[in-house]
N, C-alpha and C positions, 0 to 999 in steps of 0.2 A: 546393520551399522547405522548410526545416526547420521542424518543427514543435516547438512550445515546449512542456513538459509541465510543470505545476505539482506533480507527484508524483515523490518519488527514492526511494532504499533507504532506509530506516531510519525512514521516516516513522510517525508513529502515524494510522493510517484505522479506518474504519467500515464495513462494509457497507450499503447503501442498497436493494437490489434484490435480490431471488432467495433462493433458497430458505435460505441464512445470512442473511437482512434481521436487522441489531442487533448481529449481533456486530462484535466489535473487533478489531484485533490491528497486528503492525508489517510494512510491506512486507519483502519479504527479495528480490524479483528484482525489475528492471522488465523485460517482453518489448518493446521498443519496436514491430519489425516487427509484432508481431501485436495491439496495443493492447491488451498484457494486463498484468497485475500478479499475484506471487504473495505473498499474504497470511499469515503465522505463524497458524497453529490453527483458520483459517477454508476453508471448499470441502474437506472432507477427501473422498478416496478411496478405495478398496482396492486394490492392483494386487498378481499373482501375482507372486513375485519367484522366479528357479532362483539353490541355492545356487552362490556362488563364492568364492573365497579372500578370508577376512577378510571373508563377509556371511554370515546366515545367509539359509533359504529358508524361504521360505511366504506366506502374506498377509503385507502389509505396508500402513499406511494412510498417507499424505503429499499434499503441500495440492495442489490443483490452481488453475491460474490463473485468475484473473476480468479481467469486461473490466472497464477502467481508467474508465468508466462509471458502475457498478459501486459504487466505492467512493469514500469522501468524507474529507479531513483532518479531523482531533479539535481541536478548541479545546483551546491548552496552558493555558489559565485555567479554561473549563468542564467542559471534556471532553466535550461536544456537537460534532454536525457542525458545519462549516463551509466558505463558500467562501474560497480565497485572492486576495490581492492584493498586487501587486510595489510595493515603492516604494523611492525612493533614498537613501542615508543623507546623513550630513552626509559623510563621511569619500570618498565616490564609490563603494559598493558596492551593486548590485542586490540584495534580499534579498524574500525571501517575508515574508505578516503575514496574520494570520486576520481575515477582513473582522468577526466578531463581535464582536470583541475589542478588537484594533488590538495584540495581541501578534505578535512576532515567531517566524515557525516556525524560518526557518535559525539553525545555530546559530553 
């Protein structure tokens, strides 16, 4: 069965857990298979990079995934965590709404 995931690209998250707890930032990938998410300026790493055309070489730092666990939507009112909740519009569209709130995340 497919499983339903309350988090997309572009979303604004938090970290909740691990060793970035409190930082902020915007998803930029979802991994589905692997129940990951990668986060803008949060889990950074260093990876050796060898030069190649149009890259340069040396360390390089870039985000690495977290699991989707992990990390919590931002209240677009507070800007506190929050959990989501789906509900129906008048119009017949399914849309996401921050249980904190009762604002709308989709946009």
């Amino acid at each position: 069965m497919a499983e339903s995931w309350k988090i997309k690209k572009g979303d604004k998250v938090t970290v909740i857990a691990g060793k970035d707890k409190g930082k902020s930032g915007e998803i930029l990938k979802v991994i589905r298979s692997e129940r990951r998410v990668l986060v803008a300026g949060v889990n950074m790493v260093k990876r050796h990079q060898a030069v190649k055309p149009g890259q340069p070489g040396g360390v390089i730092s870039k985000e690495a995934p977290l699991h989707v666990s992990n990390v919590m939507h931002l209240d677009p009112v507070s800007g506190k965590p929050t959990r989501v909740g789906y509900k129906m519009l008048d119009d017949g569209r399914k849309v996401r709404f921050a249980k904190a709130s009762g604002e709308l995340i989709d946009r």
